[in-house]
N, C-alpha and C positions, 0 to 999 in steps of 0.2 A: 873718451876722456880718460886722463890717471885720475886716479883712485884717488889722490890728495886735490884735486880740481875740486870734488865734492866736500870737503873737508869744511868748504866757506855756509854750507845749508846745514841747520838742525836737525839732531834727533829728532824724528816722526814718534809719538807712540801710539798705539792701536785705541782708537775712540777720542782721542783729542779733535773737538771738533777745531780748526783755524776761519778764522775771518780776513778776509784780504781789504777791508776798507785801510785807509792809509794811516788808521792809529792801532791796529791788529797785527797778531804774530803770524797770522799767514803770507806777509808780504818775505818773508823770508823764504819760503820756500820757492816763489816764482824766481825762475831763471829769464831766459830771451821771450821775446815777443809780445812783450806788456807793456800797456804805457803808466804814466802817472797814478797812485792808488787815488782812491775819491774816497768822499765822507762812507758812501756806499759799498765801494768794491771797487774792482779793478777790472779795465775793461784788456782786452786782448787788440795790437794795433799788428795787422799785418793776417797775414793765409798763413801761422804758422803760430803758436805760444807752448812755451815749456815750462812744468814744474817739478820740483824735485825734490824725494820725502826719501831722508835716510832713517832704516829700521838700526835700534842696535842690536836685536836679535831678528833675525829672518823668520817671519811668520809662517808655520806648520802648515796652516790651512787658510783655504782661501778666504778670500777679501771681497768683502764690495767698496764701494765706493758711494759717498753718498753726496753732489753737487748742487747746490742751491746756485741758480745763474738763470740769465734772458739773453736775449740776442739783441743787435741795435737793427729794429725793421722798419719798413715802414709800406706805405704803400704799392710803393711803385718799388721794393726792394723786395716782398713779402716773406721768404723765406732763407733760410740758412743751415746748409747740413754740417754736422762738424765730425771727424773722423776722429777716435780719440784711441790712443796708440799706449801701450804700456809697453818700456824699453824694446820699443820697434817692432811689437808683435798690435795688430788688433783687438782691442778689448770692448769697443764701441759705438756706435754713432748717435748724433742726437741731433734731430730737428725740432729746428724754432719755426714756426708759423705767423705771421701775420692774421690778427690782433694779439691773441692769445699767447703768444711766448715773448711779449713784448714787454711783458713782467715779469717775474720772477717765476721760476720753474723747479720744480726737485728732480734731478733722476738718478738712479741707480745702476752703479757700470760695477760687472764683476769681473774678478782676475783671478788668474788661478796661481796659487799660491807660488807655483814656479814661474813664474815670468819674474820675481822679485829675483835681481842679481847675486850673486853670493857676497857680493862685500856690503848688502843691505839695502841698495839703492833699488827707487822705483823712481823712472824718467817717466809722468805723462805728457805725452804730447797732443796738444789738438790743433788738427788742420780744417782751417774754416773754408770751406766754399764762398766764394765771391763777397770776402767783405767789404764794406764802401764806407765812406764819410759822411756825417755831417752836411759836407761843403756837398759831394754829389749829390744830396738829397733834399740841399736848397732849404737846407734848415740854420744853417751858420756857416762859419769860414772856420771850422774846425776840419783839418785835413785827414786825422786819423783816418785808418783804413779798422775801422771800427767792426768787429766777429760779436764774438760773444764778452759779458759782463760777469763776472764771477766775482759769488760775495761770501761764501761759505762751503767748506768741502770737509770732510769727516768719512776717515777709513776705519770699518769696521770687520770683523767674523761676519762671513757670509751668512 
């Protein structure tokens, strides 16, 4: 992407935690593969979701990453790996299990301070393993291709 592409996503600054429910300023930062925010959070629609945090100074030292999310499981669905990518390098993976990641989860993804691009940008991306719907799970006629639910994210010093 050019450089002014990114122009349309806020200033990130280091310990802002953001909320992605649909009245929160972290719905700015999500770019492609999200659907509708909810009172909650925003769920991820598709085997692919992007976010996008511009630093105005490029952080010295490294970062974690700290994700408050669940995954949409269910029985017959139990699990979901998700591979989570910082500007196209691996920084991550995170499994949801059945029952237990069907709530709400914390985890901690670290970066090293050079993966951040020099014009300030951090693209994450996460690639969901097999996610499904609602309607495949015979729970509604909602067709989403429903991964993971993310409701609060906050980059800090490692």
């Amino acid at each position: 992407r050019h450089i002014d592409a990114y122009s349309k996503f806020p200033i990130y600054h280091l310990n802002d935690e953001v909320s992605f429910s649909n009245c929160n300023n972290g719905i700015s930062f999500l770019d492609y593969g999200w659907s509708t925010p909810e009172s909650w959070g925003t769920w991820s629609d598709g085997d692919s979701a992007e976010m996008i945090f511009r630093f105005q100074q490029i952080p010295k030292f490294n970062l974690k990453i700290i994700l408050k999310s669940h995954a949409f499981l269910s029985l017959n669905h139990a699990d979901i790996a998700v591979n989570v990518f910082g500007n196209d390098t691996l920084i991550g993976a995170i499994h949801y299990f059945y029952p237990k990641n069907s709530a709400d989860m914390v985890e901690n993804i670290f970066i090293n301070s050079g993966i951040i691009h020099k014009n300030g940008i951090l693209k994450l991306k996460f690639l969901i393993r097999k996610p499904f719907s609602p309607l495949e799970a015979g729970i509604s006629g909602d067709s989403r291709k429903l991964g993971i639910g993310v409701e609060r994210l906050k980059i800090t010093l490692e």
